[in-house]
C-alpha positions as CSV (number, residue, x, y, z in Angstrom):
1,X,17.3,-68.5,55.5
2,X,17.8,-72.0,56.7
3,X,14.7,-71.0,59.0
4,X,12.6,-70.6,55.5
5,X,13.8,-73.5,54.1
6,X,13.3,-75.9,57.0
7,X,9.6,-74.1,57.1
8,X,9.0,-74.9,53.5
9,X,10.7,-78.8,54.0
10,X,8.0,-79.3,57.1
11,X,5.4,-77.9,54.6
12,X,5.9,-79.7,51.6
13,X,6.5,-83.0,53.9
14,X,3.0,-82.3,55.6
15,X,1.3,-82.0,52.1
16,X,3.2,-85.7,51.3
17,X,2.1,-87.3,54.3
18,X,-1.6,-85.8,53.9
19,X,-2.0,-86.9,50.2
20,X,0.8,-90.8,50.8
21,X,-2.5,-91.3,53.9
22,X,-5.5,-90.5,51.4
23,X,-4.1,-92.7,48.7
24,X,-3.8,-95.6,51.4
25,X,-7.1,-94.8,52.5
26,X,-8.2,-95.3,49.0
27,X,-6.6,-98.3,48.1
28,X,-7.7,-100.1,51.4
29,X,-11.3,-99.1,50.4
30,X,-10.8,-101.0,47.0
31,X,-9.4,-103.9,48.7
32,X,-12.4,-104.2,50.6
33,X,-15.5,-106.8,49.5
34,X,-18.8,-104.7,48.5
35,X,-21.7,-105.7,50.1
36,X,-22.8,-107.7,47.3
37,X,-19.7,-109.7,47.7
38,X,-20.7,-109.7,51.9
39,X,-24.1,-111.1,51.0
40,X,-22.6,-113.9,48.9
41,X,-21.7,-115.6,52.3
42,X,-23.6,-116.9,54.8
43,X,-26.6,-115.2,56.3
44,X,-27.9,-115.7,59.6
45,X,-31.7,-116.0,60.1
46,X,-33.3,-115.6,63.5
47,X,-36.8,-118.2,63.0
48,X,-38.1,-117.3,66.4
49,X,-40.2,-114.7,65.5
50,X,-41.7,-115.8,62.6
51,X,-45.6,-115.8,62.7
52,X,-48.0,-118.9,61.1
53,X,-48.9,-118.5,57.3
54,X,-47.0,-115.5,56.9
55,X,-44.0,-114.6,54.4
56,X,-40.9,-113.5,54.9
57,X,-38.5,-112.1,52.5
58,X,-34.8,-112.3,53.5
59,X,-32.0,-111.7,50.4
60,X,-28.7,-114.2,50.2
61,X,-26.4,-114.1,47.3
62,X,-28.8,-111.2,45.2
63,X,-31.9,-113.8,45.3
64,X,-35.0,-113.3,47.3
65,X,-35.4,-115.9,49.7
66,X,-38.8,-116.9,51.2
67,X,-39.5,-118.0,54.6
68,X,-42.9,-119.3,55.9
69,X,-43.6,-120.6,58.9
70,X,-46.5,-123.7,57.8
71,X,-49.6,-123.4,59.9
72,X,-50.5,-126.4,62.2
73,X,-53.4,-127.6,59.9
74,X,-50.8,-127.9,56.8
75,X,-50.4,-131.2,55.2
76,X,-47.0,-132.4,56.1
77,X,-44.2,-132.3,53.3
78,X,-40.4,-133.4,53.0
79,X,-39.5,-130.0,51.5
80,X,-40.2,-128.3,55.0
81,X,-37.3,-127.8,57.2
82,X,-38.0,-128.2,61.3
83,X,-36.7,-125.8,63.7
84,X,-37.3,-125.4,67.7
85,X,-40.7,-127.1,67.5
86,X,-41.8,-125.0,63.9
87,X,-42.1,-126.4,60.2
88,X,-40.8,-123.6,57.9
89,X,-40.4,-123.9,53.8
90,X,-37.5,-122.2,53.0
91,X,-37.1,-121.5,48.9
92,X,-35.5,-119.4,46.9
93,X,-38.1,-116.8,45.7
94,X,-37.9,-116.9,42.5
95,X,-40.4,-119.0,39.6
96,X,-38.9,-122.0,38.0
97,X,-40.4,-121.0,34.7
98,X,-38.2,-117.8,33.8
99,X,-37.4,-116.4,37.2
100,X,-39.9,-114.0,38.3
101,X,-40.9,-113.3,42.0
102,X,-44.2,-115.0,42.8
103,X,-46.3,-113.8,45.1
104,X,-47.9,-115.2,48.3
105,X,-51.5,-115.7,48.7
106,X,-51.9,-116.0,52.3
107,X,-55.7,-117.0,52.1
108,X,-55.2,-119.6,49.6
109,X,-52.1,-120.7,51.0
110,X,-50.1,-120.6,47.7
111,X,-47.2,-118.8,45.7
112,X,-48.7,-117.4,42.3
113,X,-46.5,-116.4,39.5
114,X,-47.7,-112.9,37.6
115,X,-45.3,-113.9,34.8
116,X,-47.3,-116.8,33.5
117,X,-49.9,-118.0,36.0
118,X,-47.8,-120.4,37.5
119,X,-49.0,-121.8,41.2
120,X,-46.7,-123.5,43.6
121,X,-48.5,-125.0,47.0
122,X,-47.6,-123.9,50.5
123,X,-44.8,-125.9,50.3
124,X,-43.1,-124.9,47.0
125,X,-44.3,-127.2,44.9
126,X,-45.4,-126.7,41.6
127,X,-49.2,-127.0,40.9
128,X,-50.4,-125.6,37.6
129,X,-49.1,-123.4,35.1
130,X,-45.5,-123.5,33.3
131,X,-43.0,-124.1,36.3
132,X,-41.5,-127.2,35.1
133,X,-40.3,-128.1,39.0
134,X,-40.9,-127.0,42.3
135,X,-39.2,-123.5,43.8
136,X,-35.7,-124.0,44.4
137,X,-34.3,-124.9,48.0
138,X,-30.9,-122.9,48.7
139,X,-28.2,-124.9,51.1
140,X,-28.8,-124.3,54.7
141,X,-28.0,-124.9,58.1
142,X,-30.1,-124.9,61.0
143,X,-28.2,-123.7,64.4
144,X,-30.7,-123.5,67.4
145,X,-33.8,-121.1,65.9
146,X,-31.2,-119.6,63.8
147,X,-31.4,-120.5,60.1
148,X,-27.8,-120.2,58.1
149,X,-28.2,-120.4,54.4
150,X,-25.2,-120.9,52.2
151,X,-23.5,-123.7,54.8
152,X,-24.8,-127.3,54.4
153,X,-25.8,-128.7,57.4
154,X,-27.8,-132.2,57.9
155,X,-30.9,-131.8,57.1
156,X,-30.0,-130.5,53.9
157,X,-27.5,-133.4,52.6
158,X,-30.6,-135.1,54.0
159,X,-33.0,-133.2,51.6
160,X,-30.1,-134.3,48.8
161,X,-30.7,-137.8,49.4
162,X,-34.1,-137.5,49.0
163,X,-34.0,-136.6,45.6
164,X,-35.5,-133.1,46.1
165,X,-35.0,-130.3,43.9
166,X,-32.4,-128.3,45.3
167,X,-30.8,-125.8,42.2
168,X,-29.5,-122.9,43.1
């Protein structure tokens, strides 16, 4: 009998220990941040393969950001940020107006809003249509050819100084 019973206690202890691990295994999950939560951090951006005059999408806190890397025949502006020997405007992708995602125009060198027709130049800055400021710059970074956005680095208390729009 006390065989039974000491069968049935190992059993019944088993099942405990099985079902006390899944609920710990389910309350660590909850504790953990979602991705969304992640991506509200800092991203790293690796610069060095970005190509001349073309986009590139990254995302950082649930907003597109833009990247482009400004062609050597580009008029020289203070909203561009310089890293390893490249000029790269770095905004947050989304129109000033009401917040949709302009597109990029490679051959005309220009963002252009589907929304309302609004244009920014090569550098973000508003040119015609309802935008009432230029594209947003997010805080940033720059660490070698690596671009961290989120952190506030130099060149962008520098950017603050200047009186540059820099919502986010």
């Amino acid at each position: 009998m006390s065989n039974r019973r000491d069968f049935m206690g190992m059993a019944l202890g088993s099942f405990a220990a099985l079902g006390a691990l899944g609920a710990l295994y389910a309350a660590k999950r909850t504790w953990d941040p979602l991705p969304s939560v992640k991506s509200a951090g800092f991203t790293t951006i690796d610069l060095s393969p970005a190509k001349e005059n073309e986009l590139v999408t990254e995302k950082w806190r649930g907003k597109p950001i833009f990247i482009l890397k400004q062609p050597a025949d580009a008029p020289k502006s203070d909203r561009e940020i310089h890293v390893a020997g490249g000029r790269y405007l770095v905004v947050v992708g989304l129109c000033t107006h009401l917040g949709c995602i302009p597109a990029y125009l490679a051959d005309k060198k220009q963002f252009k809003c589907a929304c309302h027709g609004g244009e920014f130049n090569s550098v973000g800055v508003n040119t015609f249509g309802p935008p009432p400021r230029p594209l947003d710059i997010p805080p940033f970074k720059i660490s070698g050819t690596s671009l961290i956005l989120g952190e506030t680095g130099p060149e962008y208390e520098k950017m603050l100084a200047a009186g540059l729009t820099l919502k986010v």
